[in-house]
C-alpha positions as CSV (number, residue, x, y, z in Angstrom):
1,X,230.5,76.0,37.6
2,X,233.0,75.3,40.7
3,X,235.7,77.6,41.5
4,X,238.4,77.0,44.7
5,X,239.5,79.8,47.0
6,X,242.2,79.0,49.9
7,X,239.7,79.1,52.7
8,X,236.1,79.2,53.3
9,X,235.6,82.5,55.8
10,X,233.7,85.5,56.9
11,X,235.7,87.9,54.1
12,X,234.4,85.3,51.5
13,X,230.9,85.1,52.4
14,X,230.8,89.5,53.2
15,X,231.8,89.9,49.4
16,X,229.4,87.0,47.9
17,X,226.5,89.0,49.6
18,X,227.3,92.2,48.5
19,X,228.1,91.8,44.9
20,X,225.5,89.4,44.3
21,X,223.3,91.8,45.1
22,X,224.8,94.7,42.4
23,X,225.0,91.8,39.6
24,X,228.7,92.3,39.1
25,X,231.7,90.5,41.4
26,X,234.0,93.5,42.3
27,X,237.9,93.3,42.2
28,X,238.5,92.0,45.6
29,X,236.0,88.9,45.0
30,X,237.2,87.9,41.5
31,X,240.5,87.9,43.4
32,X,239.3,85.3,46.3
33,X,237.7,83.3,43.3
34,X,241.0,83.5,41.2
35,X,239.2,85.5,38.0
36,X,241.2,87.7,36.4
37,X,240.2,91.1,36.2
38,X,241.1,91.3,32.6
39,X,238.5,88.5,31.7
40,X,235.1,90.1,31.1
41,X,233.4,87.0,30.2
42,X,233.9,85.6,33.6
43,X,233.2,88.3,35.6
44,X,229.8,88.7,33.6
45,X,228.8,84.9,33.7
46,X,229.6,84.4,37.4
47,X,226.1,85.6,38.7
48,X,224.5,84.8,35.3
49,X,224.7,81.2,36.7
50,X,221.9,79.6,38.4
51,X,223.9,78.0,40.8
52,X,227.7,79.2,42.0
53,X,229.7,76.1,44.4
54,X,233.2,77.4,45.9
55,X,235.0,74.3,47.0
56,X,238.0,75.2,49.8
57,X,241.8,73.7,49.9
58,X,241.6,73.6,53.7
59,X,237.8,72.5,53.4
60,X,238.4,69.4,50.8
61,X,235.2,68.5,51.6
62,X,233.0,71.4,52.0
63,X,231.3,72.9,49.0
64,X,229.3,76.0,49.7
65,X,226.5,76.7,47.4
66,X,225.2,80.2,46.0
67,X,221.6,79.7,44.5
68,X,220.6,83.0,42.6
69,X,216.8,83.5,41.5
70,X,217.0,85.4,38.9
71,X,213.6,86.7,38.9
72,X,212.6,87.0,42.0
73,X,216.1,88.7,42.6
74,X,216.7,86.6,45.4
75,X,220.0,84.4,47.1
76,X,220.7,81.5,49.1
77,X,224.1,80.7,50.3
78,X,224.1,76.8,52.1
79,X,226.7,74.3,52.5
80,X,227.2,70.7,51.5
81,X,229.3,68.0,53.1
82,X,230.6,65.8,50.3
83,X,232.9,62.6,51.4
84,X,232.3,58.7,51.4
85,X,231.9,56.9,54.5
86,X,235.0,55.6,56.0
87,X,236.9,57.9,53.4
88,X,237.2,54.7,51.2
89,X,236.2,53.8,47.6
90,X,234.1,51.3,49.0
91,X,232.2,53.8,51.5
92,X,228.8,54.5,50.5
93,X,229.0,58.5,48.9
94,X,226.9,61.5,50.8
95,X,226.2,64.6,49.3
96,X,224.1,66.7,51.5
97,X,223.4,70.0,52.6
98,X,224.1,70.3,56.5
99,X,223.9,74.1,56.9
100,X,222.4,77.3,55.6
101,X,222.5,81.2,56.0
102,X,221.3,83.0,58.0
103,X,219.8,80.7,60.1
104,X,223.4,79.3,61.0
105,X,226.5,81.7,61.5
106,X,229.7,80.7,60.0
107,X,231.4,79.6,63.5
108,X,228.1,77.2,63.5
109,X,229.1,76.3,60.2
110,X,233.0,75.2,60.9
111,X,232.3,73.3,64.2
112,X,229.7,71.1,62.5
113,X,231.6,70.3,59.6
114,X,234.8,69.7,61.8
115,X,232.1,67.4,63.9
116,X,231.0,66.0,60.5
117,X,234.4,64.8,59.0
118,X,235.6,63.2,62.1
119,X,232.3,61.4,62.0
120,X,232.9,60.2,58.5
121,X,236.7,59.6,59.1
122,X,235.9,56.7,61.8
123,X,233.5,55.1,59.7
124,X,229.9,56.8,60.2
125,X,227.5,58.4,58.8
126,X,227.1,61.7,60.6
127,X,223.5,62.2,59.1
128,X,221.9,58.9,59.9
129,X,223.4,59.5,63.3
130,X,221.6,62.7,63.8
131,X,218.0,61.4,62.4
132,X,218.2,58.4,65.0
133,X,219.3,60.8,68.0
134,X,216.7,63.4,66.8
135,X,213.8,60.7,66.9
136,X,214.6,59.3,70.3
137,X,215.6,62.4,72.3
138,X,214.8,65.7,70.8
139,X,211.8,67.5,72.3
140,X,209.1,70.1,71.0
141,X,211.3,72.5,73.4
142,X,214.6,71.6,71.5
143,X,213.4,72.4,68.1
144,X,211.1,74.8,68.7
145,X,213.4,77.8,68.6
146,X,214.9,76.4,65.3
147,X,211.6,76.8,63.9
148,X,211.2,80.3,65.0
149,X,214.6,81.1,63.3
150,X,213.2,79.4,60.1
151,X,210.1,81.9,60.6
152,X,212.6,84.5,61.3
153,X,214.0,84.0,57.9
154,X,211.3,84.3,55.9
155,X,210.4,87.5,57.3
156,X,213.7,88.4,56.2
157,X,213.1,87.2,52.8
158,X,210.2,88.9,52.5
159,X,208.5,85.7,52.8
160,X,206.6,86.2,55.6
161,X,204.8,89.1,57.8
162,X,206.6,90.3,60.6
163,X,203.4,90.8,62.7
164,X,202.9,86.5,61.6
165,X,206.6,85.9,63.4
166,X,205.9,88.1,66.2
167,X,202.8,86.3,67.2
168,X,204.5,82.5,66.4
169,X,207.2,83.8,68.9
170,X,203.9,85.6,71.6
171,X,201.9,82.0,71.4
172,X,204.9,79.7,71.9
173,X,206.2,82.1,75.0
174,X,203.2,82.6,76.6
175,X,200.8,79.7,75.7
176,X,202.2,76.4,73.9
177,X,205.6,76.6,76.6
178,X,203.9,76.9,79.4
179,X,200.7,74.0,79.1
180,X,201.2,71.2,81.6
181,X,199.1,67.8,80.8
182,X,197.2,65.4,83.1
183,X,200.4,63.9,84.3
184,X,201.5,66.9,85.5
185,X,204.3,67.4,83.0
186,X,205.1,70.1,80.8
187,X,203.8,69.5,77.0
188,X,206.6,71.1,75.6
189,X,208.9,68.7,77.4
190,X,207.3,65.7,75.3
191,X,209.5,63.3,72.6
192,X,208.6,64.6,69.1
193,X,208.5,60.8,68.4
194,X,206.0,60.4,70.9
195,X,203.5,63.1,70.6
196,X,200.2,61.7,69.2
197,X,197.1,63.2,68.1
198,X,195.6,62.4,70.9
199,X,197.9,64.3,72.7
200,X,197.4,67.2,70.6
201,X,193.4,66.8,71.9
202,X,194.6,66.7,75.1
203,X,196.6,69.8,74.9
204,X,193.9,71.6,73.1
205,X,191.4,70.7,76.1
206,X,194.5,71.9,78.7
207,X,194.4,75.5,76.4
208,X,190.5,75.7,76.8
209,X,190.4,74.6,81.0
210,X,193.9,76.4,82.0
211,X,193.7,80.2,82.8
212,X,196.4,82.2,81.2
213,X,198.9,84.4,83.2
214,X,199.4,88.4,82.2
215,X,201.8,90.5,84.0
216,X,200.0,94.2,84.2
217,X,202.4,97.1,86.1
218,X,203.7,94.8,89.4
219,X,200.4,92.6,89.6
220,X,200.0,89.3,87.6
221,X,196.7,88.9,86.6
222,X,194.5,85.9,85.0
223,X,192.6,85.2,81.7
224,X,190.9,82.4,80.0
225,X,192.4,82.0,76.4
226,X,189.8,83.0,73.6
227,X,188.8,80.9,70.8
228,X,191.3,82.4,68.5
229,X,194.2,82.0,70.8
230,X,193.5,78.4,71.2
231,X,193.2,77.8,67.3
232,X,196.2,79.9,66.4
233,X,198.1,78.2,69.2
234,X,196.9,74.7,67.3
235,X,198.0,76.4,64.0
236,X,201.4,77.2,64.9
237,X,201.5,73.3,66.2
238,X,200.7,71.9,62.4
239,X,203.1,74.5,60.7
240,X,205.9,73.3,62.9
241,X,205.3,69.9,62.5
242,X,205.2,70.4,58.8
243,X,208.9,72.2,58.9
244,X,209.8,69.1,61.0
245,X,209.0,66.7,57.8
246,X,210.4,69.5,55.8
247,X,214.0,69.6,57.4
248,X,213.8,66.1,58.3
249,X,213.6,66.3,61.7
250,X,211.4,63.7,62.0
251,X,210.0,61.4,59.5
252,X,207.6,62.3,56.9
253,X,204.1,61.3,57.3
254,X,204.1,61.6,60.9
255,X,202.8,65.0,61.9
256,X,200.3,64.2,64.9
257,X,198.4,67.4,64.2
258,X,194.9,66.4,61.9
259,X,191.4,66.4,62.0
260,X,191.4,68.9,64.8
261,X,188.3,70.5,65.1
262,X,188.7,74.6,65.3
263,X,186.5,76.3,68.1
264,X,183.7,79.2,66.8
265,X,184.5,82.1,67.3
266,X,182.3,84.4,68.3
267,X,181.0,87.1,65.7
268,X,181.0,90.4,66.7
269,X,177.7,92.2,66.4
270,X,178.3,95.6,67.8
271,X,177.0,98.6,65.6
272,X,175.7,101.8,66.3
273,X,173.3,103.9,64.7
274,X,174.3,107.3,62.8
275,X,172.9,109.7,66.1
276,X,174.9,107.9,67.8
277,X,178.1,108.3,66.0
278,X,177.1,111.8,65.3
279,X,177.1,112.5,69.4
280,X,180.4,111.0,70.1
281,X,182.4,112.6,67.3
282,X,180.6,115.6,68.0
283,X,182.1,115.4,71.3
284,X,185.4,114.3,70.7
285,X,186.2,117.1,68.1
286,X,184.9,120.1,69.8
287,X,184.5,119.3,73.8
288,X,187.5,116.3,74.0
289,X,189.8,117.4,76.8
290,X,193.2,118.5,75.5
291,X,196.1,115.4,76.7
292,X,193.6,112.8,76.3
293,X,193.5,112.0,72.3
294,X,196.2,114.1,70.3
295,X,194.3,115.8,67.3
296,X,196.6,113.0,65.6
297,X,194.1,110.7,67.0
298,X,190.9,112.1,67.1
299,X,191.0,112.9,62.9
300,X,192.4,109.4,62.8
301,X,189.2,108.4,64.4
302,X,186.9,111.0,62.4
303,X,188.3,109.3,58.9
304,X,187.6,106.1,60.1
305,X,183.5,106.7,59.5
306,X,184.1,109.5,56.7
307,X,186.0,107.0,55.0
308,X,184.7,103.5,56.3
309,X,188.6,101.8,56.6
310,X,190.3,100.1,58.9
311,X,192.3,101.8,61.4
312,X,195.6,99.8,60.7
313,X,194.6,102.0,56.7
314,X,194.4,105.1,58.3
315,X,197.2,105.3,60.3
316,X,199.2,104.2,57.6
317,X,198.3,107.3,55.3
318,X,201.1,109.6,54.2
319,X,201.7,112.8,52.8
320,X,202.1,111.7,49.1
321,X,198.8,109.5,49.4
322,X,196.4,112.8,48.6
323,X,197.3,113.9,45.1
324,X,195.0,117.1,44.0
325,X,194.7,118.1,40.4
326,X,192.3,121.1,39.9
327,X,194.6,122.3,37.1
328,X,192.9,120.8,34.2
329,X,189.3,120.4,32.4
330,X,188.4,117.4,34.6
331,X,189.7,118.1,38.4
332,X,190.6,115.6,41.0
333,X,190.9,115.4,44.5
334,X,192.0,111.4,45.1
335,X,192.9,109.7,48.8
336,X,194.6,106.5,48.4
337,X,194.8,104.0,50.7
338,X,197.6,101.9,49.9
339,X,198.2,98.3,52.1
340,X,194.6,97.4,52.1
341,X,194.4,94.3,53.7
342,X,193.5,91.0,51.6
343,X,193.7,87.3,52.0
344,X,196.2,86.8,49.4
345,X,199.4,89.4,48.4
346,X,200.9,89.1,45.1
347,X,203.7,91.0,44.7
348,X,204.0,91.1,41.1
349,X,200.9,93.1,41.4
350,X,201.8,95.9,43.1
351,X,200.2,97.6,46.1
352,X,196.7,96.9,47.1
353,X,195.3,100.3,46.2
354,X,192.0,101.5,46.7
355,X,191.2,105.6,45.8
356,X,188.8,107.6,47.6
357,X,187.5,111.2,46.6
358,X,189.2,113.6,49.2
359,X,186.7,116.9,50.1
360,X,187.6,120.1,51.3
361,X,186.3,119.9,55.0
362,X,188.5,116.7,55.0
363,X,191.4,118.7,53.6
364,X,191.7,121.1,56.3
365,X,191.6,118.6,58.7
366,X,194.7,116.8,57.8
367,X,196.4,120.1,56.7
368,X,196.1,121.5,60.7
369,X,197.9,118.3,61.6
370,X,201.5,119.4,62.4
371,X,204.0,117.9,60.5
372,X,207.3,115.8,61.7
373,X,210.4,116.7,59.9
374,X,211.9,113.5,57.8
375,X,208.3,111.5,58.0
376,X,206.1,111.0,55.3
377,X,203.2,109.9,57.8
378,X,200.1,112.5,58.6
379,X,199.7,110.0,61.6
380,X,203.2,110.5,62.5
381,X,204.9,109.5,66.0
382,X,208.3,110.3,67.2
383,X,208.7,107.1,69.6
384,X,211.4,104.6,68.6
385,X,209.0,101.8,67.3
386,X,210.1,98.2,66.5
387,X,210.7,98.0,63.0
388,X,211.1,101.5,62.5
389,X,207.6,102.4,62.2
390,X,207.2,106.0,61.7
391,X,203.3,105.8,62.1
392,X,201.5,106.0,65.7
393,X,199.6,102.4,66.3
394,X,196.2,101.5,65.8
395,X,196.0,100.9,69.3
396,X,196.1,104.8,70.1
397,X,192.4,105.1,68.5
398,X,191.6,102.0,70.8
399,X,192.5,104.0,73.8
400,X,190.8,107.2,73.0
401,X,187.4,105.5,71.5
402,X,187.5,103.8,75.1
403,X,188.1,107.4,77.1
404,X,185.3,108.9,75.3
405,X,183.0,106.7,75.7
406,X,183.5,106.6,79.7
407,X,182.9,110.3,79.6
408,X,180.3,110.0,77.5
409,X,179.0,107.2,79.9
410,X,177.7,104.9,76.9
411,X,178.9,101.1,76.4
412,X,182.1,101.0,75.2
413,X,182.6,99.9,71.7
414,X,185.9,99.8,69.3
415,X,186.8,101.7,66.2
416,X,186.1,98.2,64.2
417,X,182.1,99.0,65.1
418,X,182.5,102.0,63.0
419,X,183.1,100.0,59.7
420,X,180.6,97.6,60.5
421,X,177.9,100.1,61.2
422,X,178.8,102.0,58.2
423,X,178.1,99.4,56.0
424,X,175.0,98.4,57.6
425,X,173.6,101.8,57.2
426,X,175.1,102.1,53.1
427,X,174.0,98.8,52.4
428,X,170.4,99.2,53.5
429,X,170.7,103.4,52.0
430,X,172.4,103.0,49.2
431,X,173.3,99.4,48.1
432,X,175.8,96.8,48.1
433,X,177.8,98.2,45.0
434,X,178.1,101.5,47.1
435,X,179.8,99.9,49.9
436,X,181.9,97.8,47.8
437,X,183.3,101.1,46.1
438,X,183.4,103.3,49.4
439,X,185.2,100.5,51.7
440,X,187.4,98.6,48.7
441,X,186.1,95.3,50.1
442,X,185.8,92.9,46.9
443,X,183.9,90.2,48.2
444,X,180.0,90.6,49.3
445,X,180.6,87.3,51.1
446,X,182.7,89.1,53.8
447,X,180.5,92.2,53.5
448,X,177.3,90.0,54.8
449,X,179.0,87.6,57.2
450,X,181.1,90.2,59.2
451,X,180.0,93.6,58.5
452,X,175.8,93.4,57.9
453,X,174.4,93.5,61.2
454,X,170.8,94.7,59.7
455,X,169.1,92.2,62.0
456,X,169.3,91.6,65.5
457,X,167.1,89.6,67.8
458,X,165.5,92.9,69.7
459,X,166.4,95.7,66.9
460,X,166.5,96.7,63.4
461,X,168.5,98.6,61.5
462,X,166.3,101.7,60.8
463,X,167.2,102.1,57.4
464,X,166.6,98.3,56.5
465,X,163.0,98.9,58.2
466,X,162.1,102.0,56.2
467,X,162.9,99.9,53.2
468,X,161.0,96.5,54.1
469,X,158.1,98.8,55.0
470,X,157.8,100.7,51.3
471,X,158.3,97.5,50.1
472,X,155.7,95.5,51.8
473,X,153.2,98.0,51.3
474,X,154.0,98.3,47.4
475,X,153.4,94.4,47.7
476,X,150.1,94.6,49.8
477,X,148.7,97.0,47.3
478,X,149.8,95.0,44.0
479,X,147.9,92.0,46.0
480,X,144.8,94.1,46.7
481,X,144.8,94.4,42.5
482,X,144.1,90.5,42.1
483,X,142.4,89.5,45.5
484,X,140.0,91.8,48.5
485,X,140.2,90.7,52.1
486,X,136.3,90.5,53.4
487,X,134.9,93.1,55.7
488,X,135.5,92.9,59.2
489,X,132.3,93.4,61.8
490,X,134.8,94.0,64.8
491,X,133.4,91.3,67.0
492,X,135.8,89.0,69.1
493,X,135.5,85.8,69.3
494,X,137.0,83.8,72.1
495,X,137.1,80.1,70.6
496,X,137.4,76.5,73.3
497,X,139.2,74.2,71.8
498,X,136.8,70.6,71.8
499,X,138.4,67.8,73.5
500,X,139.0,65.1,71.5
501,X,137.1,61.7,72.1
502,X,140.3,60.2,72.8
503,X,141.1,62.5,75.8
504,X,137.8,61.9,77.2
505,X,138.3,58.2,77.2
506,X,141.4,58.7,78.8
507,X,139.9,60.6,81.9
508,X,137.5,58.1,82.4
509,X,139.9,55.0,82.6
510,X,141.8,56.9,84.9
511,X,138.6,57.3,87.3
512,X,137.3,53.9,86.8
513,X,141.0,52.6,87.7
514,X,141.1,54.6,90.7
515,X,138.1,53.3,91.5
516,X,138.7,49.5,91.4
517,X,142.1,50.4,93.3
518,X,140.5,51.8,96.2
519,X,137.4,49.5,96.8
520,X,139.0,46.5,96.0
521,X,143.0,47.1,96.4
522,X,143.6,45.8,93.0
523,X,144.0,46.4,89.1
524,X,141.3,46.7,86.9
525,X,142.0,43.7,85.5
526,X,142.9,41.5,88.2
527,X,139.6,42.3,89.5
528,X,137.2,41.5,86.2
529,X,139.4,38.2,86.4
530,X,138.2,37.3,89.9
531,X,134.6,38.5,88.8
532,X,134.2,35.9,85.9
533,X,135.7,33.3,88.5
534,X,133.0,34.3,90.8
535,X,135.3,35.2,93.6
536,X,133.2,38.0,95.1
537,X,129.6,35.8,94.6
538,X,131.5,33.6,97.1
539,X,132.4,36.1,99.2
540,X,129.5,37.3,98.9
């Protein structure tokens, strides 16, 4: 349904927002829309609607468009130009969307239609205009940033990670901006009508041979870019091509980015064995300096192998996570770990939730942590974080892991290795249905390719050798059953292997040859000629 308000402006677009959001226009909106306040049926149907347009007497030809989702509880508010070219009855009709928020403010919104209708009023087509400069002039630099605000949106939506956006915006700063090619110039300075595939290769091969620039205290120092960075930094390049079809910025069909081969990257095999572990938390909970790890940090640490989670889990653990009933006939005492981390989110579902049993020495760990008022976090911090994170980051267990160690004077590992040797030593101990229940992980695919490190090339795990042993003797005895090796008289025999007749042959042509070479300064066979001419009875 269309409705017309006098003017298209900021007050109009402040009250669509927030009454869309409680269901219900308010007084002051069915006002701007001209509804009266008497008529309940249109009040009640205005956000019933699928689809709201607001046409403007100032505007004539500006139509903004409210989309509502009904069930994903969800609103888009975008704009449509709608004139004919030439403002004639013979000018060809355009109906298209030019503008949406929030990725354009209101002021954006105004100067481009302004620009828009005075295109259309002398005869063109603003839109065609705009693809044909677009293809010739605009660079990856030029429409770069509007991609970021796209990403930016999504986030806001709910569409997207935050951590995805923040490392689009890391990779394009510090990586895909500052790559220069062969000729010397800068990649992101190419046409978007010009950029190839083979130029993508290129600029891959530029990631791999161009050391990267990181700016520690005062110093700047140098890095070679890992495997990841280089195929994330490829990644981002295919996903903004594909938003450049999508808004059609340039033409569809032509993304340059395919059949790129990824690089390997390399699998982490660190693990450690249980003495091991046992020494350094040993350390770090009784003789750990005080003002190096924060007993925060070090429990954060100790649940990562009590509990075999990530440390981006743990940290994320509040109060109202451990739920204790020891009330009734069955008693409970439940950690969850809410969040865990999966390749695929679906919010209809709910939380990813996995429950572990919570014991009493583990209890009065987290009950001697000190509490911050107005934070539901046991691994609280009271820094400002970005986003408003109340929870200390996972980097903090990174720090202190590294500390130790030093102190300790053993090779430095990460609180990763604690998973993965966890599940190396319950896999081989226990089985693979106890570590799927203990660490939440659903697939046994992942489990084996990143986690099992059983097998080295030097070393094996010692559980995994206990249990090939038993085994192999169980099967050496079940052999003995059906079949007896014969006695052994414990002489050694030291066996020459015979030369083949063909090797001997061999030596002796080579001997004859050298032979006839240094008598007669000739070939074997050069010679036998001469001798059947008779050449040496002449000679002779």
């Amino acid at each position: 349904m269309d409705y017309q308000v006098t003017t298209i402006n900021r007050q109009l677009i402040q009250r669509l927002e927030q009454d869309v959001r409680k269901t219900a226009p308010q007084n002051k909106l069915c006002e701007l829309l001209a509804i009266r306040k008497d008529d309940k049926e249109a009040r009640y149907n205005l956000f019933r609607q699928k689809q709201v347009r607001i046409r403007s007497v100032q505007q004539p030809k500006l139509i903004l468009i409210l989309e509502i989702s009904h069930n994903e509880q969800k609103h888009k508010i975008s704009f449509k130009y709608d004139d004919r070219v030439g403002r004639s009855n013979n000018g060809k009709r355009i109906r298209k969307i030019f503008a949406s928020l929030p990725e354009f403010d209101l002021e954006m919104v105004m100067r481009r239609y302004k620009e828009i209708a005075e295109t259309f009023s002398s005869g063109g087509n603003w839109f065609e205009e705009l693809t044909i400069k677009i293809k010739d002039s605009e660079t990856l630099e030029d429409q770069y940033p509007n991609y970021l605000l796209f990403r930016q949106s999504q986030v806001e939506r709910g569409l997207l990670d935050y951590k995805t956006q923040e490392g689009d915006v890391g990779r394009w700063t510090n990586h895909i901006s500052k790559i220069s090619m062969k000729d010397g110039s800068l990649f992101c300075k190419r046409s978007l009508k010009t950029i190839k595939r083979s130029d993508i290769i290129e600029f891959k091969q530029r990631l791999m041979v161009t050391p990267g620039e990181m700016i520690k205290g005062k110093t700047s120092v140098n890095f070679t870019r890992s495997a990841s960075v280089i195929n994330r930094c490829i990644h981002n390049l295919k996903t903004f091509f594909d938003w450049a079809e999508d808004s059609k910025v340039i033409k569809e069909g032509t993304c340059p980015v395919y059949r790129i081969e990824t690089l390997a990257i390399p699998v982490r095999k660190k693990k450690l064995n249980y003495q091991e572990l046992g020494r350094f938390m040993k350390f770090m909970l009784t003789n750990s300096p005080r003002g190096r790890s924060s007993p925060k940090v070090t429990v954060a640490i100790y649940l990562l192998w009590i509990t075999g989670q990530r440390a981006a889990e743990i940290v994320k653990i509040k109060w109202n996570d451990i739920k204790i009933d020891e009330t009734g006939d069955k008693p409970q005492r439940i950690l969850y770990i809410k969040n865990k981390k999966g390749k695929r989110k679906n919010d209809e579902l709910g939380e990813n939730i996995h429950a572990l049993y919570l014991s009493e020495e583990v209890e009065k760990l987290l009950v001697e942590i000190p509490r911050l008022a107005n934070n539901d976090y046991i691994f609280w911090t009271d820094r400002q974080r970005k986003h408003g994170h109340g929870y200390m980051t996972p980097s903090s267990l990174n720090c202190a892991v590294k500390k130790i160690c030093i102190e300790l004077g053993v090779e430095r590992w990460s609180p990763h290795d604690i998973k993965r040797s966890l599940v190396t030593h319950d896999k081989n101990k226990y089985g693979m249905d106890a570590v799927k229940m203990q660490t939440g992980n659903k697939s046994e695919k992942i489990l084996n390719k990143h986690y099992d490190k059983s097998i080295s090339e030097d070393h094996i795990d010692e559980e995994f050798y206990i249990n090939t042993k038993s085994l192999q003797k169980k099967r050496e005895a079940e052999i003995a059953e059906y079949v007896s090796l014969p006695s052994i008289q414990g002489k050694v025999i030291n066996l020459i292997q015979k030369k083949s007749k063909s090797t001997i042959k061999t030596h002796r042509q080579d001997r004859y040859r050298q032979k006839i070479l240094e008598e007669h300064g000739i070939s074997p066979s050069q010679y036998h000629k001469r001798k059947r001419e008779g050449y040496y009875d002449k000679k002779a």
